[in-house]
DSSP file (Angstrom, degrees, kcal/mol; ACC not computed):
  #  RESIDUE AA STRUCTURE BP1 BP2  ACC     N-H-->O    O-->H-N    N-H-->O    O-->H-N    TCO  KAPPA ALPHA  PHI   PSI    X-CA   Y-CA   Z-CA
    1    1 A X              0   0    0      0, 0.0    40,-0.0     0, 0.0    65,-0.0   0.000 360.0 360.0 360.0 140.2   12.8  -45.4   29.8
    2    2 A X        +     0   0    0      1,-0.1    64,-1.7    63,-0.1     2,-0.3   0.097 360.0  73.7-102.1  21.3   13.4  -41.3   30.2
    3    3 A X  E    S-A   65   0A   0     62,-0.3     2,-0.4    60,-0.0    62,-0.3  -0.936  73.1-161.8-131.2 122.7    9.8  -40.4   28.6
    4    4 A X  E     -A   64   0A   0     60,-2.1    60,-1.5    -2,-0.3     2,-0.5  -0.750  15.5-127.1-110.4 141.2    7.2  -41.1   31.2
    5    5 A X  E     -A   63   0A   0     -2,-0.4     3,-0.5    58,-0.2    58,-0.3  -0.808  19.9-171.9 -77.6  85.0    3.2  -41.5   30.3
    6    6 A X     >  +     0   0    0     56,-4.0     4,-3.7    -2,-0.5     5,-0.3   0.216  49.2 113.3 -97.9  41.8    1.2  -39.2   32.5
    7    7 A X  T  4 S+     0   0    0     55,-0.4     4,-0.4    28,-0.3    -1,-0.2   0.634  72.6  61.9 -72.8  -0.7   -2.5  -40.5   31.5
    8    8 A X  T  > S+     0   0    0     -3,-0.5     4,-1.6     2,-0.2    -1,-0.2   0.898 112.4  41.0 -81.9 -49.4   -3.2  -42.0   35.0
    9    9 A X  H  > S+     0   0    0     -3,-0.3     4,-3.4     1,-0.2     5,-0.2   0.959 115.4  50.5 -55.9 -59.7   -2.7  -38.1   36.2
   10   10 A X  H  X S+     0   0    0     -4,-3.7     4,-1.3     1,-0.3    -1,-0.2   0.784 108.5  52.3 -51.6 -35.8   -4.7  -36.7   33.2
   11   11 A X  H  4>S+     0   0    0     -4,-0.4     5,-2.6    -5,-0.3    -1,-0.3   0.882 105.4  51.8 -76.5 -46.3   -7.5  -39.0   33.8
   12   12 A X  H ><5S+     0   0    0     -4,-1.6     3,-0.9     3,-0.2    -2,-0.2   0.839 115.4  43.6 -81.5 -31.4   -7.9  -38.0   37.5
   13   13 A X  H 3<5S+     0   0    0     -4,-3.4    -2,-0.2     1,-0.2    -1,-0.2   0.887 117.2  44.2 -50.3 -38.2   -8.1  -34.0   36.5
   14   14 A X  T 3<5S-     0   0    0     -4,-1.3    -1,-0.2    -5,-0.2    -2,-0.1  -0.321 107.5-139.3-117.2  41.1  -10.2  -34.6   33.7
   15   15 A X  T < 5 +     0   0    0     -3,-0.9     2,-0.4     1,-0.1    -3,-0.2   0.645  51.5 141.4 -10.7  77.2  -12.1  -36.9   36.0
   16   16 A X      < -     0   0    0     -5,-2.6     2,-0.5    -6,-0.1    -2,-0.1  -0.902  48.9-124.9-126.4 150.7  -12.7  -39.5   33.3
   17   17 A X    >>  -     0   0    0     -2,-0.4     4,-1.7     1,-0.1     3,-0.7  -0.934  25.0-121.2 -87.0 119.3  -12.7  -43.5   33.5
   18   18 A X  T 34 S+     0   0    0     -2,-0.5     5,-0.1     1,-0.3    -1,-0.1   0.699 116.0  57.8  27.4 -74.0  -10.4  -45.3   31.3
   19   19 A X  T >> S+     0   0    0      1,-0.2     3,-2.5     2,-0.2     4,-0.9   0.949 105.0  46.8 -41.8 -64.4  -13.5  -47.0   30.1
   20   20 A X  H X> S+     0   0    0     -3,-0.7     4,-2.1     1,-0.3     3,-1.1   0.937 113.1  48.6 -59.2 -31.4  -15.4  -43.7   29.0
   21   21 A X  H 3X S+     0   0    0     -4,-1.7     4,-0.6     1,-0.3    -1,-0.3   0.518 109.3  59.9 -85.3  33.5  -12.0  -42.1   27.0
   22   22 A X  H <> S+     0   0    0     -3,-2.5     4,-1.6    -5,-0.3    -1,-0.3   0.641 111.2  35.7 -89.1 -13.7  -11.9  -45.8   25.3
   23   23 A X  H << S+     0   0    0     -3,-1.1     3,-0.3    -4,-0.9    -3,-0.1   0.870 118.6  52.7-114.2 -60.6  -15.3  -45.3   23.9
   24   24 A X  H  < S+     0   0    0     -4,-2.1    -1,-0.2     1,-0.2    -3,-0.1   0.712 122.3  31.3 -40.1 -40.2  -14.7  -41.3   23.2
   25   25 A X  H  < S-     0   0    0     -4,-0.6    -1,-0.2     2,-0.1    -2,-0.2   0.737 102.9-124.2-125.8 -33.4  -11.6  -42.0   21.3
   26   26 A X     <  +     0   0    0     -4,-1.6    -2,-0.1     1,-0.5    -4,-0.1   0.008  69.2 121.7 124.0 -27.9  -12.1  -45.6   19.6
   27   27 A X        -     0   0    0     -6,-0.2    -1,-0.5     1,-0.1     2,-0.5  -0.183  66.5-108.2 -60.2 149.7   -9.0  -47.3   21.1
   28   28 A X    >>  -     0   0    0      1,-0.1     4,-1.2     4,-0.0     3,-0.8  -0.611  20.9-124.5 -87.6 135.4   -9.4  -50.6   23.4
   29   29 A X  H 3> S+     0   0    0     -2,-0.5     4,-1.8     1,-0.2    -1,-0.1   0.899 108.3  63.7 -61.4  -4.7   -8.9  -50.3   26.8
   30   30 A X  H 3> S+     0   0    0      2,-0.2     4,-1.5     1,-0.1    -1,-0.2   0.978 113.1  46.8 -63.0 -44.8   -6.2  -53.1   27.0
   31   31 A X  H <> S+     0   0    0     -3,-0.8     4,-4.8     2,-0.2    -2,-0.1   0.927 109.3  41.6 -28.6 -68.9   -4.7  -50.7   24.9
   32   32 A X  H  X S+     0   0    0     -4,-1.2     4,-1.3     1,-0.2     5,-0.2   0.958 115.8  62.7 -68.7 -56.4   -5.1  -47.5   26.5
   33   33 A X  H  < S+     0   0    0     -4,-1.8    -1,-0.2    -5,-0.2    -2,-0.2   0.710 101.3  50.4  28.8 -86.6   -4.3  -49.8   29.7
   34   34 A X  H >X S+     0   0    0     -4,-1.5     3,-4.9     1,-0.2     4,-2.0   0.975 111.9  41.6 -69.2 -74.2   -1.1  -50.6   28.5
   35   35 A X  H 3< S+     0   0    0     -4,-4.8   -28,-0.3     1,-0.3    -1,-0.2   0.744 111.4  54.0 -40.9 -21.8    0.1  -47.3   27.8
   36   36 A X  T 3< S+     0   0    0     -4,-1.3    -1,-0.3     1,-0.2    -2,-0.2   0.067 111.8  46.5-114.5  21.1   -1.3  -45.8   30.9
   37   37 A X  T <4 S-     0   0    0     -3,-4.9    -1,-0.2    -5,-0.2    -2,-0.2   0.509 121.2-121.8-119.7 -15.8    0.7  -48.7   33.0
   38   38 A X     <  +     0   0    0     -4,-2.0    -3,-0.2   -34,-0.0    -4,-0.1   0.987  67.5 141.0  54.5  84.7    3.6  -47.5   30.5
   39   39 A X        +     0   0    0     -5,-0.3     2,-0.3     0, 0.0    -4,-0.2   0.102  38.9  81.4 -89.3 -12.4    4.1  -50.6   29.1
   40   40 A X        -     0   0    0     -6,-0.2     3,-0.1    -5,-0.1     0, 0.0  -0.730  64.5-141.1-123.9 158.2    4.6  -49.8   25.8
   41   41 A X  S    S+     0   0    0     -2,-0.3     2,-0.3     1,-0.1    -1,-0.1   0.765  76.5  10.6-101.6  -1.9    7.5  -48.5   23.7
   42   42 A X        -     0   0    0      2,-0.0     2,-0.3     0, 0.0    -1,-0.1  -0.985  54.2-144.6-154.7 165.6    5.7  -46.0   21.3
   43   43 A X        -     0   0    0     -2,-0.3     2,-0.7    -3,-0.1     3,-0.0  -0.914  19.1-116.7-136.6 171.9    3.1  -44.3   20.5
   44   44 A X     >  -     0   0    0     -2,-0.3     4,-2.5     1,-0.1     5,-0.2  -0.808  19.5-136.0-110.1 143.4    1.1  -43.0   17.3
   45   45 A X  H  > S+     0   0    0     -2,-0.7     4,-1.9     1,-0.3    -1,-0.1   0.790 111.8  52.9 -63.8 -20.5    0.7  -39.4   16.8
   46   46 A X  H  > S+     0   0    0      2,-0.2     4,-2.0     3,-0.1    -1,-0.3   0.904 113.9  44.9 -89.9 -41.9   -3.3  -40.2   15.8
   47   47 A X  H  > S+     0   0    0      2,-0.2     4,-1.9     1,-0.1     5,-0.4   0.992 118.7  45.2 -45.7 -65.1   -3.3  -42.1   19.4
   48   48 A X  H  X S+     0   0    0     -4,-2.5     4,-2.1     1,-0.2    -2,-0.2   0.830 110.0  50.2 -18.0 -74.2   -1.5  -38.9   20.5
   49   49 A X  H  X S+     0   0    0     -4,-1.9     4,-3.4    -5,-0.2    -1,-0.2   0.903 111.8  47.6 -47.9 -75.2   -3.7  -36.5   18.8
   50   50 A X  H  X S+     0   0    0     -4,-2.0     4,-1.7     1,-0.2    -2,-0.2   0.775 112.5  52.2 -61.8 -15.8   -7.4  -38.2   20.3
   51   51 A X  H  X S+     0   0    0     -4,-1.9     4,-1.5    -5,-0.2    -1,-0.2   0.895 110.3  41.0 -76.8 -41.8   -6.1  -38.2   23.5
   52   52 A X  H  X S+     0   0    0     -4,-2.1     4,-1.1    -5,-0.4    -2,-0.2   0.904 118.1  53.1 -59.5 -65.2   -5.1  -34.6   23.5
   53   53 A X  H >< S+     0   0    0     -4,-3.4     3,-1.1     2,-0.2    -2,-0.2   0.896 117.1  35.2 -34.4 -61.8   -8.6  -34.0   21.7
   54   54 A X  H 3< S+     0   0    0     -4,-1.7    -3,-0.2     1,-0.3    -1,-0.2   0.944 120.9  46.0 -74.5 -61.1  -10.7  -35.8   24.4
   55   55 A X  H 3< S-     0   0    0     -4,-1.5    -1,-0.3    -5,-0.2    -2,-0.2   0.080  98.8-136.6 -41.6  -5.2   -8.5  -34.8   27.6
   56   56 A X    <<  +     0   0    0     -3,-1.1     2,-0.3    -4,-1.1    -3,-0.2   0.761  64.7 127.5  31.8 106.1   -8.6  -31.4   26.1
   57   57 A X        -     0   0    0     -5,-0.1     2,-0.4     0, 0.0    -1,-0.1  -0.930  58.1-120.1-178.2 142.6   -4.7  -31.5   27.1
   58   58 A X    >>  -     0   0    0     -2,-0.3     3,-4.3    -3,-0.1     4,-1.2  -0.826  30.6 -97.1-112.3 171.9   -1.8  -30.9   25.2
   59   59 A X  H >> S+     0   0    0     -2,-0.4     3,-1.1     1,-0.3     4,-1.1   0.781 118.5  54.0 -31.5 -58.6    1.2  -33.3   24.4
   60   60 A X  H 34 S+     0   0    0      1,-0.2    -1,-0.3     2,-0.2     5,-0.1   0.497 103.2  63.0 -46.7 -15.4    3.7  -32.2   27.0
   61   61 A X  H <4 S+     0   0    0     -3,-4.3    -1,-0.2     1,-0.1    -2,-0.2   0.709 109.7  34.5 -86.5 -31.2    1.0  -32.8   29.3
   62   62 A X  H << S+     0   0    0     -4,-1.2   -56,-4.0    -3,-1.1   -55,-0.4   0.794 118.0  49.8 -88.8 -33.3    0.9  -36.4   28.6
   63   63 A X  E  <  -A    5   0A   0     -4,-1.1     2,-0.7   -58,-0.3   -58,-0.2  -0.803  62.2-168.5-122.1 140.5    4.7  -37.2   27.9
   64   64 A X  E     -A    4   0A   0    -60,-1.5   -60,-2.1    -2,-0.3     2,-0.5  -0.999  17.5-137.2-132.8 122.2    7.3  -36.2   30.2
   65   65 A X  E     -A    3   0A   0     -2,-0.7     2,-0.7   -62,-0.3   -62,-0.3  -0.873  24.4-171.5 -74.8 104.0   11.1  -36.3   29.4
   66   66 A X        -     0   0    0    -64,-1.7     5,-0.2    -2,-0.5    -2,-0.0  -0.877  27.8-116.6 -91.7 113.6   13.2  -37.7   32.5
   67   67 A X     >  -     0   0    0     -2,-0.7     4,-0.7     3,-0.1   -64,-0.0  -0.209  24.6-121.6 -50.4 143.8   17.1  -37.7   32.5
   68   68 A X  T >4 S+     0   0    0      1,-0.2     3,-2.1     2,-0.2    -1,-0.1   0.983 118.0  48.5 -71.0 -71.9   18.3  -41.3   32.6
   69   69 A X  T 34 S+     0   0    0      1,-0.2    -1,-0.2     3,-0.0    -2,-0.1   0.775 108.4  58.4 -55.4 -37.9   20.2  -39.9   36.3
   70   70 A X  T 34 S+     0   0    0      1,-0.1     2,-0.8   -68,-0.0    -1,-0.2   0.690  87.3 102.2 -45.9 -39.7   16.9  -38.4   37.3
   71   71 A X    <<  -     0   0    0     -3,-2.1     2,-0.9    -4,-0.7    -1,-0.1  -0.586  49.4-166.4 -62.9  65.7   15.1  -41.6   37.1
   72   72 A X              0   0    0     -2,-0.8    -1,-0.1     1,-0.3    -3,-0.0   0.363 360.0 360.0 -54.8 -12.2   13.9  -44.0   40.3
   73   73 A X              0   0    0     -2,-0.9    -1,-0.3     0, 0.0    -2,-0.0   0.601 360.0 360.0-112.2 360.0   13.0  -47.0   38.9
């Protein structure tokens, strides 16, 4: 995938647990989880949107574009 999830980063800045932005934001943490193991193939712009809200963060902050030649894994 060339757009990489960086809520494991965001989480350790904004020294927050998983746990706490699941209850801040309403999502389950299997969810949040998933995405933040980048497991998942989309996201919703109201997931998007509370994540930026809670993380006080903006979008680019969360999603990263990688060139397909760029990529290690």
């Amino acid at each position: 995938m060339s757009i990489e999830i960086n809520l494991d980063m965001m989480l350790v800045k904004r020294r927050m647990q998983l746990t706490e932005l699941s209850e801040r934001i309403g999502i389950s943490i299997t969810n949040l989880s998933l995405l933040k193991t980048r497991k998942v193939k989309g996201i919703r712009f109201s997931t998007l949107e509370a994540l930026c809200r809670e993380l006080n963060c903006q979008p680019g902050d969360l999603l990263e574009y990688i060139p397909k030649n760029e990529q290690t894994s």
